[in-house]
Structure formats: structure tokens, C-alpha cells
C-alpha positions in Angstrom: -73.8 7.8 9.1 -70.1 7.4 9.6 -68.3 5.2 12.0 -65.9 6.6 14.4 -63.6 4.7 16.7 -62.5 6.0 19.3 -58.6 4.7 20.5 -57.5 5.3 24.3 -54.6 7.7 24.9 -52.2 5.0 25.3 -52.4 3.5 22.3 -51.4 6.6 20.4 -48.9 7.0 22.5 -47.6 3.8 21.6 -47.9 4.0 18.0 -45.5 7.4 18.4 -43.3 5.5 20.0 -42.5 2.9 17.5 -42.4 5.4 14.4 -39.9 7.1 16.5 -37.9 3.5 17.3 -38.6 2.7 13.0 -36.8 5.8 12.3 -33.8 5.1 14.7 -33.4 2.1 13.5 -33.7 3.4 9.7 -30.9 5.8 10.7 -29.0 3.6 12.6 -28.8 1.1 9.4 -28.3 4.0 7.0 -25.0 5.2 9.2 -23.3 1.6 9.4 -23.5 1.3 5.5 -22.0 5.0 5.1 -19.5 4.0 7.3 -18.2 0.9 5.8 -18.2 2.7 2.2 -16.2 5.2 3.8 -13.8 2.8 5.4 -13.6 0.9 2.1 -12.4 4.2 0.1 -10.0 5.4 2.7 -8.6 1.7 2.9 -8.1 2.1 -1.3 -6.6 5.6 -0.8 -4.0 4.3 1.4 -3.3 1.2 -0.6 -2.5 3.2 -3.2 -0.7 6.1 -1.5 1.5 3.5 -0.3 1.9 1.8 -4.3 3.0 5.2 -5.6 5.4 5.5 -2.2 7.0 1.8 -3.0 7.1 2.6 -7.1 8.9 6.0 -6.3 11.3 4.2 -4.3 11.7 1.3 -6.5 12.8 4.2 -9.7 15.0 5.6 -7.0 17.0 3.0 -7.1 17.0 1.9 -10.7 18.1 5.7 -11.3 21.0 5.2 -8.5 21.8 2.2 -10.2 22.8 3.8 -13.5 24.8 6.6 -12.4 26.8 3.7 -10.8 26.8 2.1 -14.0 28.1 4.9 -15.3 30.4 6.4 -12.5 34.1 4.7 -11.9 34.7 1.2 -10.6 34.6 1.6 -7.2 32.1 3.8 -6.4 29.7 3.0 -3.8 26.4 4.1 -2.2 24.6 2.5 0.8 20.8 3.0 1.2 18.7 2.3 4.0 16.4 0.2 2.6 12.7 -0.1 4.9 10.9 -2.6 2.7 12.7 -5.7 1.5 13.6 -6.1 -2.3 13.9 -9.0 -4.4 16.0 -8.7 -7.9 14.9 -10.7 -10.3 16.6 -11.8 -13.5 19.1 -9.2 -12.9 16.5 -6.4 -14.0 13.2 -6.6 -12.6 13.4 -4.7 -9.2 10.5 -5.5 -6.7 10.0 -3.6 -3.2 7.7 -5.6 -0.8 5.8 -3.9 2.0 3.3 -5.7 4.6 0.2 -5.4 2.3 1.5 -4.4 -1.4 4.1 -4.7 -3.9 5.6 -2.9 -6.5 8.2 -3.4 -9.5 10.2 -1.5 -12.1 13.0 -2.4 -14.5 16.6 -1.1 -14.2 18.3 -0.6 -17.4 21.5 -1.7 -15.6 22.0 -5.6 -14.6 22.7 -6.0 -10.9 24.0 -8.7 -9.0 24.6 -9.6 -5.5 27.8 -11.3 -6.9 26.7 -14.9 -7.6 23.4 -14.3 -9.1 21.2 -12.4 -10.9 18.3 -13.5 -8.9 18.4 -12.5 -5.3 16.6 -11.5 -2.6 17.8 -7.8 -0.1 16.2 -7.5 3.5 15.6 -4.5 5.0 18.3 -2.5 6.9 21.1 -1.2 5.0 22.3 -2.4 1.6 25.8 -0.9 -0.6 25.5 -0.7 -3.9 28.6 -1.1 -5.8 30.1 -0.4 -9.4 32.7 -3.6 -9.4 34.6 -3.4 -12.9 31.4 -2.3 -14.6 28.9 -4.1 -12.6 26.7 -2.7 -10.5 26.7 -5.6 -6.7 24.3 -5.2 -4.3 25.4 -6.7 -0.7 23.6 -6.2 2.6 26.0 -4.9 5.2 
């Protein structure tokens, strides 16, 4: 002798309805944590896209500091500098953007002619052998 209940219409109906809702909902949760993870490695990828851009730039310029080293006294470049950069010690070369930093050392000692600690905005800057120095002034 078995039971059986019998349900109205409706109330099927209804319990459709809220699986269908659950499984939104599910989906809808689901998408918002993809989306931040994806966010979060695209964020990294440009963060460091944009430390391998500021390192290139930084060895560009300890490289055009020692051919001016090397070259004549006199002899003068000007770059067009985007990021600031801060000389520090004489050696250490750092290139600042917004969000990120990066630094490299120049096997040449530069100056800005009073010290060997100094700081170079952005815009353009010459770089100068002086007597066998290498002076960096913003111009």
C-alpha cells in the first residue's frame, strides 16, 4: 500500500522556477570570480610589460653613457626622457613611471655637475662628456 501525493500544477511550476533562478545565480557568481582572476593576470602582464620597458630604457642609457665616456670631451647627446630618473651615488640609475620602478648600474660615474646624487624630470635631458666626465643637465 503505497502513499502518493499528489502536488498542484503550480507548485511544480514553481520549483522549476527556482532551479532555473539557483543556476543563474550559480553562473552569475562563477563569471564574477573568472573575471577578477582574469583582471588580476592581465593587471600582472602589464606591470611587468611596463618593468621590462623601464629596465630597457634604464641600460639604454647606461650604454649611451659609456660611449660618452669613451668618446671626446665635448660630445653630447640629448634624450627625451618620458619617465623621470633619479641618479643615485653617481651609479645607480633609476627610471620612475606612475605605478613601477626600475634600476640599473652604469659603469660610468655621472654627475649633474655638483653632485653625484640627483634627481632628472622628464622632458629633455643632454648628456655630456666634460673633460672625462659624463654631466647630465635638463635643458
Amino acid at each position: 500500500m503505497g502513499l502518493k501525493m499528489k502536488y498542484p500544477k503550480s507548485a511544480k511550476k514553481s520549483q522549476a522556477s527556482m532551479e532555473v533562478v539557483a543556476a543563474v545565480g550559480i553562473i552569475t557568481i562563477i563569471f564574477i570570480f573568472m573575471s577578477f582572476f582574469a583582471y588580476d593576470i592581465n593587471r600582472d602582464r602589464q606591470s611587468a610589460e611596463e618593468n621590462s620597458n623601464l629596465q630597457s630604457l634604464c641600460l639604454k642609457i647606461s650604454g649611451i653613457v659609456s660611449q660618452l665616456y669613451l668618446s671626446s670631451p665635448g660630445t653630447e647627446v640629448v634624450l627625451k626622457l618620458d619617465n623621470e630618473m633619479t641618479v643615485s651615488s653617481g651609479r645607480t640609475i633609476s627610471i620612475i613611471s606612475e605605478n613601477i620602478g626600475s634600476s640599473c648600474v652604469s659603469k660610468t660615474i655621472l654627475t649633474n655637475g655638483t653632485s653625484n646624487s640627483f634627481r632628472i624630470g622628464k622632458g629633455n635631458s643632454m648628456f655630456r662628456n666634460v673633460d672625462g666626465a659624463v654631466v647630465v643637465q635638463e635643458i
